[in-house]
C-alpha positions as CSV (number, residue, x, y, z in Angstrom):
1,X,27.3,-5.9,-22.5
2,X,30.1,-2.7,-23.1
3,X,31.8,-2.3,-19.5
4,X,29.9,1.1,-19.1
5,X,27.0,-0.2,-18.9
6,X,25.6,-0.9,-15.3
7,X,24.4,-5.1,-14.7
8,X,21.1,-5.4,-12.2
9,X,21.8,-4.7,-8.8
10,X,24.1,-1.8,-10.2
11,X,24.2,1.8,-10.0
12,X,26.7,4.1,-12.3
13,X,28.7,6.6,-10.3
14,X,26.9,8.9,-12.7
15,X,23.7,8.5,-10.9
16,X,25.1,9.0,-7.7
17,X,26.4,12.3,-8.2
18,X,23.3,13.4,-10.4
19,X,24.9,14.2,-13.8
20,X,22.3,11.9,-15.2
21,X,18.9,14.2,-15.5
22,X,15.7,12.7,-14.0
23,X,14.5,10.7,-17.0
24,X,18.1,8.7,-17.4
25,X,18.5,8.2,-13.6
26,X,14.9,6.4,-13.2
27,X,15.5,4.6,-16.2
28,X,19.0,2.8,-15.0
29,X,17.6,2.8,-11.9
30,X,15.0,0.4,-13.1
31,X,17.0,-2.2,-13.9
32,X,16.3,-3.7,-10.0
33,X,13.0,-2.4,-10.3
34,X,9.3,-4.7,-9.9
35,X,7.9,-2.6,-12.5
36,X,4.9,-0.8,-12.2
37,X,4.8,-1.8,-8.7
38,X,7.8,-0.2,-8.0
39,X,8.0,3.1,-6.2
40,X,9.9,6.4,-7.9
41,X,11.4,9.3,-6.9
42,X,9.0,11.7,-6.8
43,X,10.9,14.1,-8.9
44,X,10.0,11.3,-11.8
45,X,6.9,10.3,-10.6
46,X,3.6,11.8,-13.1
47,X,1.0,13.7,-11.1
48,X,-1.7,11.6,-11.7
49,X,0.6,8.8,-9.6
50,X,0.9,11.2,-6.8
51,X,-2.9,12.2,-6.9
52,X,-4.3,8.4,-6.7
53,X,-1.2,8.1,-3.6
54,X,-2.9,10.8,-1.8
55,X,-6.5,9.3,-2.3
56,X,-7.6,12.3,-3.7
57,X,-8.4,10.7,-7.5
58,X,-11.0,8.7,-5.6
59,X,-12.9,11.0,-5.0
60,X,-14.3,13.5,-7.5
61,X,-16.7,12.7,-10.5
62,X,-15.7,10.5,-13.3
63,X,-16.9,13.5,-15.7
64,X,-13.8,15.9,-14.3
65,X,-10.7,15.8,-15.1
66,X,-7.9,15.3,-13.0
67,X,-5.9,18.9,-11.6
68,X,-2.2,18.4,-12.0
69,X,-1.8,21.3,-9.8
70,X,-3.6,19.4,-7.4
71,X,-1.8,16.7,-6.9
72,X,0.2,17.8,-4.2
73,X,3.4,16.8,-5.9
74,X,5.3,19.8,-3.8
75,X,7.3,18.1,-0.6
76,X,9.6,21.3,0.5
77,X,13.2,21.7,-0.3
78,X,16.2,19.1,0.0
79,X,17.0,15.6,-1.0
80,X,14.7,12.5,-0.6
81,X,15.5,8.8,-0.3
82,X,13.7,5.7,-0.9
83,X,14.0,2.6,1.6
84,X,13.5,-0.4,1.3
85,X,11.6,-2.2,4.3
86,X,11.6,-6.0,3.9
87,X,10.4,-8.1,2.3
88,X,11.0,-10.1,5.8
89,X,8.0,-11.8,7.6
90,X,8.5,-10.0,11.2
91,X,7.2,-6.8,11.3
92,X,5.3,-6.7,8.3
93,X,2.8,-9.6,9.3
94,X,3.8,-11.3,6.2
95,X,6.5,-11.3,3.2
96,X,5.4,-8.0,1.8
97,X,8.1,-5.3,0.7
98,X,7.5,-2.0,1.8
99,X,9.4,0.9,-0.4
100,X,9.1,4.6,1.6
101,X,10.5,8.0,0.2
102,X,11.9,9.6,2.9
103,X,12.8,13.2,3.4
104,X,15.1,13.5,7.0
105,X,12.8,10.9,9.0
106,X,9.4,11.8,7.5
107,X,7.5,9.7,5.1
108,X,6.4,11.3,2.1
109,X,5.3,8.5,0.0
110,X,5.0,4.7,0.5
111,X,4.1,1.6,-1.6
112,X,3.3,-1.7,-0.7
113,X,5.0,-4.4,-2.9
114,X,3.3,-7.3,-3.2
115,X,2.9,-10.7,-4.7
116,X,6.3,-12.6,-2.7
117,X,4.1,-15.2,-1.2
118,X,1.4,-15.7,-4.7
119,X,-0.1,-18.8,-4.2
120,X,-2.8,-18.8,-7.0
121,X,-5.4,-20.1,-4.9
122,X,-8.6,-18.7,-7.2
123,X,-6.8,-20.4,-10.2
124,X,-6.5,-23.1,-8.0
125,X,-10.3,-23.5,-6.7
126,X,-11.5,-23.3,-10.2
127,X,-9.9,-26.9,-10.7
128,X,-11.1,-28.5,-8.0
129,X,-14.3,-29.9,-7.2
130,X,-17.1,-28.0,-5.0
131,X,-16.1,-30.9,-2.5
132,X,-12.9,-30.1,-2.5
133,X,-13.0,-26.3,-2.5
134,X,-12.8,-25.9,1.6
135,X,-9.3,-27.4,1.8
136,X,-8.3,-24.8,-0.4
137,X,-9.6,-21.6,0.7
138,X,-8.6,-22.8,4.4
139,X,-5.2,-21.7,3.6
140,X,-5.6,-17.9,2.5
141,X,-6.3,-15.9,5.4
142,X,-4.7,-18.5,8.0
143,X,-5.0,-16.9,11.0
144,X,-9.2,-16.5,9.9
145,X,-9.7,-20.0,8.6
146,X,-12.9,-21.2,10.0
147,X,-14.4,-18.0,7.8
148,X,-12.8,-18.6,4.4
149,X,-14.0,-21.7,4.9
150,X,-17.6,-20.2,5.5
151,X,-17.9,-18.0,3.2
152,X,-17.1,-20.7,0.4
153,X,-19.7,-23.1,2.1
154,X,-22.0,-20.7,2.3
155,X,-21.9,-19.6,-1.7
156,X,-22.1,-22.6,-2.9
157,X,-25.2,-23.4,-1.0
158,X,-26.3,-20.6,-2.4
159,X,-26.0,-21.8,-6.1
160,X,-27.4,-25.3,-4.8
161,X,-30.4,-23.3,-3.1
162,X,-29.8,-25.8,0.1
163,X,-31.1,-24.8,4.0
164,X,-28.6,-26.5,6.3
165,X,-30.5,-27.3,9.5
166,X,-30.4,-24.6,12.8
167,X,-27.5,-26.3,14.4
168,X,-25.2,-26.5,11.8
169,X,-25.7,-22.7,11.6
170,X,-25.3,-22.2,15.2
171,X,-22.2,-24.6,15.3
172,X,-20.5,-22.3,12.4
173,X,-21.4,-19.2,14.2
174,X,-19.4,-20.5,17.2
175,X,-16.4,-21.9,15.6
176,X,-16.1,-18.0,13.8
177,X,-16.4,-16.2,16.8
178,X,-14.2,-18.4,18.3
179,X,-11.9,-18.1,15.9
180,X,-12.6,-13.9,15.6
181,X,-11.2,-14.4,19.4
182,X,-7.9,-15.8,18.3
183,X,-7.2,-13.6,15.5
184,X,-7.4,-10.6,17.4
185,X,-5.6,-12.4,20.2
186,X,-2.5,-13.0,17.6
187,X,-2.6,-9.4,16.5
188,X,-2.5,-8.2,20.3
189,X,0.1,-10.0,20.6
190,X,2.3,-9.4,17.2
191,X,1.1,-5.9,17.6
192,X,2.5,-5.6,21.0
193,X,5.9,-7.3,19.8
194,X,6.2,-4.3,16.9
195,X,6.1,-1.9,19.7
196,X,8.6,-3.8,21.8
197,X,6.3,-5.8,24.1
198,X,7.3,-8.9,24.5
199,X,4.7,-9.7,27.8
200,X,2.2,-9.1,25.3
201,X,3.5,-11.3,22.8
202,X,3.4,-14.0,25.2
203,X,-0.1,-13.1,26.5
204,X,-2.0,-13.1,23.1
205,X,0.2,-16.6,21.9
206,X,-1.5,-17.6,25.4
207,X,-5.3,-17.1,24.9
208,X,-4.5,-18.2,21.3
209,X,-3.5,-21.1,22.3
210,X,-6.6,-21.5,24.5
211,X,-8.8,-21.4,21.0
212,X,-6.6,-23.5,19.1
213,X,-6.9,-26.3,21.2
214,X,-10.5,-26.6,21.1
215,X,-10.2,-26.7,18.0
216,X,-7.9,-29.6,17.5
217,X,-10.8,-31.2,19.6
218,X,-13.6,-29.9,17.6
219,X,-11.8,-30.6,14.0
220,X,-8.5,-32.2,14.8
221,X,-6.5,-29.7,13.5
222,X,-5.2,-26.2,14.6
223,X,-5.8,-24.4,11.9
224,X,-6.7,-24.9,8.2
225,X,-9.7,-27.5,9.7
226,X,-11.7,-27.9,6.4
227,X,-14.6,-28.2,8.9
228,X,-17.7,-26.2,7.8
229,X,-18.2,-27.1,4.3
230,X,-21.0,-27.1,1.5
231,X,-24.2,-28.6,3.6
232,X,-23.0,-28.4,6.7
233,X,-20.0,-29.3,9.2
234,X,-18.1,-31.9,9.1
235,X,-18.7,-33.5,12.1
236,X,-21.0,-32.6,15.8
237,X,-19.5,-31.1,18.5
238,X,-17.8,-33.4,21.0
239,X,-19.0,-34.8,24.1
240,X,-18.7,-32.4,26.6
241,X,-18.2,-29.3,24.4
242,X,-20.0,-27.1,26.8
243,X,-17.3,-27.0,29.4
244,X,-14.6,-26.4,27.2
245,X,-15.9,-23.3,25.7
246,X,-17.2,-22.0,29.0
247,X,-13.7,-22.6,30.1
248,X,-12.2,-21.0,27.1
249,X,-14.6,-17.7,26.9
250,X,-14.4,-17.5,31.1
251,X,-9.9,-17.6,31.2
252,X,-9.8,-15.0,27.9
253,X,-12.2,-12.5,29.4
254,X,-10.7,-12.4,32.5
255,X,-7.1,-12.2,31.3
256,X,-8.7,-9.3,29.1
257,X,-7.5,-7.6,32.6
258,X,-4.0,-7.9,31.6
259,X,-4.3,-6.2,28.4
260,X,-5.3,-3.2,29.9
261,X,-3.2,-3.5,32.0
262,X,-0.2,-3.9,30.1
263,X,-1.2,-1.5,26.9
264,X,-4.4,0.7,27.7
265,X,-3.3,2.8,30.3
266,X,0.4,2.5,29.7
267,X,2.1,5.8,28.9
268,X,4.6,4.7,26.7
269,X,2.3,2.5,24.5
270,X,-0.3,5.5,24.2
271,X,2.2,7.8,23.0
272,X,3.3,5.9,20.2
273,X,-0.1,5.2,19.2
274,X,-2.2,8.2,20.3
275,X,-2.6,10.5,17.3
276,X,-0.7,8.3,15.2
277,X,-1.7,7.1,11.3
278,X,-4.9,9.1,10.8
279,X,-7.2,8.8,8.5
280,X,-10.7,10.9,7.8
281,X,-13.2,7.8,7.8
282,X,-14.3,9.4,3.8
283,X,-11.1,8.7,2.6
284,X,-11.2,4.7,3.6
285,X,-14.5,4.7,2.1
286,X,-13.3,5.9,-0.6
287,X,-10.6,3.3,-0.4
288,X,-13.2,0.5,0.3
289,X,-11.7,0.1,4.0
290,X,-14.0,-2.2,6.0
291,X,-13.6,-4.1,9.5
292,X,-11.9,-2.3,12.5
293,X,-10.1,-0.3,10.4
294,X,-13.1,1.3,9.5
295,X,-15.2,1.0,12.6
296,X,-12.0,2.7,14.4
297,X,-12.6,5.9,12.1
298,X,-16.3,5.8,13.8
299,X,-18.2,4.2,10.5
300,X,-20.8,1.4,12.1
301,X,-20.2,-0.8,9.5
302,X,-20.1,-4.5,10.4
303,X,-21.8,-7.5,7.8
304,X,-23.1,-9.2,11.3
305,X,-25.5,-6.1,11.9
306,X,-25.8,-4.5,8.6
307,X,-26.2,-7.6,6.2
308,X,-27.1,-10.4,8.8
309,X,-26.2,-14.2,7.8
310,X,-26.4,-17.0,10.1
311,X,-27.5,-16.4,13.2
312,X,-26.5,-12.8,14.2
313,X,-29.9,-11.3,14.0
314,X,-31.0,-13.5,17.1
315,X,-28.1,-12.6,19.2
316,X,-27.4,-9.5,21.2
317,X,-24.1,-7.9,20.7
318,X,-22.9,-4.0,19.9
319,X,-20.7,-2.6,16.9
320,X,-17.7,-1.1,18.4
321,X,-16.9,2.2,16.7
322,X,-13.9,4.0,17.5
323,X,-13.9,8.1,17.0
324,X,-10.1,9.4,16.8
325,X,-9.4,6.6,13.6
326,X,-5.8,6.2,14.9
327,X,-3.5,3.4,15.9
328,X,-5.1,3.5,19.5
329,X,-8.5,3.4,18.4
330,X,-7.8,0.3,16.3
331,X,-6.5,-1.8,19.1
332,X,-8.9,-0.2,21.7
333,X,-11.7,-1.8,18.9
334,X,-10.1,-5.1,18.8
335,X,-10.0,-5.2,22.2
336,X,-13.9,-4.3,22.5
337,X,-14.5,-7.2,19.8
338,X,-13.1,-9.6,21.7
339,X,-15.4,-9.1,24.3
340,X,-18.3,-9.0,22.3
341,X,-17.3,-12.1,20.6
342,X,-17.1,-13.7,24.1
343,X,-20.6,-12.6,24.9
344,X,-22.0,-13.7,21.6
345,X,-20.7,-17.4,22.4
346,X,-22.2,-17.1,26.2
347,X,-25.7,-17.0,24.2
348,X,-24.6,-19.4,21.5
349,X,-23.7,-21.9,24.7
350,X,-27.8,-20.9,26.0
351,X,-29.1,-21.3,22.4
352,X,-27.9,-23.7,20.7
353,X,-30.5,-26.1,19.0
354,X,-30.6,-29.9,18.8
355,X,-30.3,-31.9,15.7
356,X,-28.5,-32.3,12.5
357,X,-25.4,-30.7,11.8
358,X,-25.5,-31.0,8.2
359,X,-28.2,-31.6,5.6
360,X,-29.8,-35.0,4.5
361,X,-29.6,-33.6,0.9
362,X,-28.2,-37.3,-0.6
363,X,-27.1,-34.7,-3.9
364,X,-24.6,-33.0,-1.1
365,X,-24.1,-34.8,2.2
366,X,-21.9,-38.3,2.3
367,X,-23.8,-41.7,3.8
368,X,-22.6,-42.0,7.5
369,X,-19.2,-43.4,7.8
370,X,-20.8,-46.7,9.4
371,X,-23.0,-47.4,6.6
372,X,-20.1,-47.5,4.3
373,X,-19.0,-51.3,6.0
374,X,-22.5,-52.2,5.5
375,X,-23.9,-51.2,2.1
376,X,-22.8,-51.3,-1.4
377,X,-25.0,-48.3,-2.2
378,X,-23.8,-46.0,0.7
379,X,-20.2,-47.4,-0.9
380,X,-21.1,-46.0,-4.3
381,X,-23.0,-42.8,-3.4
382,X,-20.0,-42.0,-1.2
383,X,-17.5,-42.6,-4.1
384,X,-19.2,-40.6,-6.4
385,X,-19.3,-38.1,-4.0
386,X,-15.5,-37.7,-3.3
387,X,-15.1,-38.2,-7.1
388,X,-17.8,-36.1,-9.3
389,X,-18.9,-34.2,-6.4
390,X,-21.9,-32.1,-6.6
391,X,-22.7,-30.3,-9.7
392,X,-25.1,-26.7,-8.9
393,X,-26.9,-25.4,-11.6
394,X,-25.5,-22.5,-13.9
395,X,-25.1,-19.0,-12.5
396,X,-23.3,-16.7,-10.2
397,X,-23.4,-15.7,-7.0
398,X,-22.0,-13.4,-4.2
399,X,-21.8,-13.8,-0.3
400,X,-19.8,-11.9,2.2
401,X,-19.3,-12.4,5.9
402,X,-17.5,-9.9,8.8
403,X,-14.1,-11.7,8.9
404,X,-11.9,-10.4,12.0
405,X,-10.1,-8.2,9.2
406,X,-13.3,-7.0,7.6
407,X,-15.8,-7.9,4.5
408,X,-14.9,-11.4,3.2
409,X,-16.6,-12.1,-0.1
410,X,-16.6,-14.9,-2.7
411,X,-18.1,-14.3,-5.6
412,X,-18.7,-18.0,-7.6
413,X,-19.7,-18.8,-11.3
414,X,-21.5,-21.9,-12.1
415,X,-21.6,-24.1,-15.2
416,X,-23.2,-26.7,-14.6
417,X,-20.2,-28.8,-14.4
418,X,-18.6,-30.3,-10.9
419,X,-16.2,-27.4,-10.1
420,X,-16.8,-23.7,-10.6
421,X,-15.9,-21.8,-13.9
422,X,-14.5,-19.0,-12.0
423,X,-14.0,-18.2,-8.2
424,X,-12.8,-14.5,-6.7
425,X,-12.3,-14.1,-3.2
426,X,-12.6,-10.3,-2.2
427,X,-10.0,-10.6,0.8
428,X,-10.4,-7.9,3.3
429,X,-6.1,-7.6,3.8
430,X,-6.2,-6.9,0.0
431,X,-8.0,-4.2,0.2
432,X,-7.4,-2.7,3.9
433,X,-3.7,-2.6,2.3
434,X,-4.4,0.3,0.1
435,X,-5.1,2.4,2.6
436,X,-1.5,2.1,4.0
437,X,0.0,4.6,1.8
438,X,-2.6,7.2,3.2
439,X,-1.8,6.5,6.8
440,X,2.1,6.6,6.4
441,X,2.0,9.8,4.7
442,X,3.2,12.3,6.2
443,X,4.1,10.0,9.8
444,X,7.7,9.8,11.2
445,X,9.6,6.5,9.8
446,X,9.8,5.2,13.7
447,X,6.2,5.0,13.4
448,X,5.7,3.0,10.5
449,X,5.6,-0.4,11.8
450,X,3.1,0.6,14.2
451,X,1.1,2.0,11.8
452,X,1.4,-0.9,9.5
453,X,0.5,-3.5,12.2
454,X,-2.6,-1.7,13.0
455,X,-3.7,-2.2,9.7
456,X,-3.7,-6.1,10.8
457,X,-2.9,-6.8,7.3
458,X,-2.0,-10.9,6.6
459,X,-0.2,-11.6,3.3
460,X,-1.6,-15.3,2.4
461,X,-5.2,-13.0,2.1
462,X,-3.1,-10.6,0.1
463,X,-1.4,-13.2,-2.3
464,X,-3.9,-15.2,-2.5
């Protein structure tokens, strides 16, 4: 390498002071770049780029062609910079890289960089065994669990065409409304943190808490249970179940109090979250938004209601909708939800049915752990269990559930064989993340972590 030419991580002097013209400047730039992912000045940037950034691509007819002139490429007068903002798990809910072009202390432009915490967990599933599958999917969206783990159960009974009995279904529905509790508990409480509450920190880690150890009783673990899987659950609810969820629901609802508070009428938190990251509801369908981030923009659009599964179509509950589609209106929907999901588990307590919590189905359920000691059969139909697993017939299927981020899929393709030929997981942070660009746009940089945390984004359901 001649001693003029710049080694990564360096810029030439030349750049600096500009005598380089656009085209030379990006491309030495570059050489710290994460290619196509990377974001570039917007004198260098195409207007096409700058069309899909504004959303506006999205929507008009595939026949027409795309306006350069309307691309909105025009940002006033003056210099611009980009910045760099992490990647660094606290305030980003994740390791994702945030790159913003700035002009004074408005945002024009922003990218999310992704891919720092790529796990390969589709690759992953399509070498294990159907059996095996839950322990895997557990791990993407980790603070939401208990419904990756549902929504992989439930497509593969789909393939198998098995029923599980009523109260396995009403024992999932529990666990995931439980667990919708939590989630939204943790992003009150990280949420809270970005905007330099630290009571609320501690007050959402508290009702957490509350969730999590019910479920170390129900599953014996925290988090990543591997409890509902393909037939069923994996074991019944404890003795005495009743009381610990009545004492869970009754201490978070009434500490609800606190929230509000704390946050909902607090003139400091409603200024920096009043008016702040709109977007017109059109523009996240457009952007396949679901979950409160759409519901806060005053779209009714929640799986539960719209596509029932489970249970939800014999329980009472309402779809918040917010109106204003800002950062208030996303935690004010949170909020709502986790009072709904607290009254959904008061009739789940009233209604919940007697009797097997998984199915007999010898092709898919395991002998009972006590037959094992006592017969040689139950011995072998067990280890061939664990071992081959279960093998559904060829084709492909799709199933989505309401996840506390929005519309979990997992679309599966079947063989024949013990494990699926392909597996896609249609995460809801994935896609919610899009949107960011559209909600920075235009915002002051102070408000950008606020903005991003409403999004509620986590990055294992990003890289999965």
């Amino acid at each position: 390498m001649s001693e003029d030419q710049p080694t990564t991580g360096q810029v030439p002097d030349q750049v600096r002071e500009g005598s380089y013209d656009a085209a030379a400047r990006a491309r030495l730039v570059a050489v710290t770049d994460e290619g196509t992912q990377q974001l570039a000045p917007v004198g260098v940037t195409g207007a096409t780029e700058l069309a899909i950034e504004k959303g506006g691509v999205l929507r008009i007819p595939e026949s027409d062609a795309l306006d350069p002139d309307a691309a909105d490429a025009t940002f006033g007068t003056g210099e611009t910079m980009i910045l760099n903002v992490g990647p660094q798990h606290p305030s980003t809910h994740g390791v994702l890289r945030m790159m913003v072009e700035l002009q004074g202390e408005t945002i024009l432009r922003s990218k999310p960089v992704i891919g720092y915490l790529h796990t390969g967990m589709e690759k992953t599933g399509e070498e294990l065994s159907y059996v095996q599958g839950a322990t895997n999917v557990t791990r993407m969206d980790y603070l939401a669990p208990l419904h990756n783990e549902l929504v992989y159960a439930l497509a593969v009974e789909k393939l198998l065409a098995v029923e599980i009995p009523p109260r396995a279904t009403w024992i999932r529905m529990l666990m995931c409304e439980l667990n919708r509790i939590s989630s939204h508990a943790i992003w009150a409480a990280t949420n809270g943190m970005d905007l330099a509450s630290t009571s609320m920190m501690i007050f959402g880690l508290r009702e957490r808490d509350l969730v999590l150890q019910f479920f170390e009783k129900v599953t014996g673990l925290r988090m990543n249970h591997n409890y509902i899987r393909p037939g069923g659950v994996a074991a019944d609810l404890p003795e005495g179940w009743e009381d610990d969820v009545e004492a869970v629901v009754d201490t978070v609802g009434a500490r609800l109090v606190d929230y509000d508070h704390l946050l909902t009428g607090q003139p400091i938190f409603r200024e920096r979250t009043e008016g702040v990251g709109v977007v017109p509801a059109e523009l996240l369908l457009a952007l396949s938004a679901t979950g409160p981030l759409l519901r806060a923009a005053g779209v009714p659009w929640d799986l539960r209601r719209q596509m029932p599964y489970l249970a939800y179509d014999e329980v009472d509950f309402d779809v918040i909708v917010g109106t204003a589609g800002d950062c208030f209106s996303r935690y004010a929907v949170r909020l709502a939800e986790v009072r709904e999901s607290i009254r959904i588990v008061r009739q789940i307590l009233e209604k919940m049915p007697s009797g097997d919590y998984r199915t007999q189905d010898k092709k898919v359920t395991p002998p009972p752990r006590a037959r094992i000691d006592e017969s040689m059969e139950a011995l072998i139909h067990h280890f061939k269990l664990f071992t081959s697993g279960i093998e559904p017939p060829a084709g492909e299927v799709y199933v989505a559930v309401e996840s506390p981020r929005g519309e979990l899929g997992c679309y599966l393709v079947a063989d024949g064989s013990n494990r699926p030929m392909r597996m896609h997981i249609r995460t809801p942070s994935f896609v919610n993340l899009q949107s960011v660009p559209a909600l920075l746009r235009g915002g002051l940089i102070a408000d950008m972590i606020a903005i991003l945390s409403s999004v509620d984004p986590v990055l294992g359901d990003v890289d999965r």
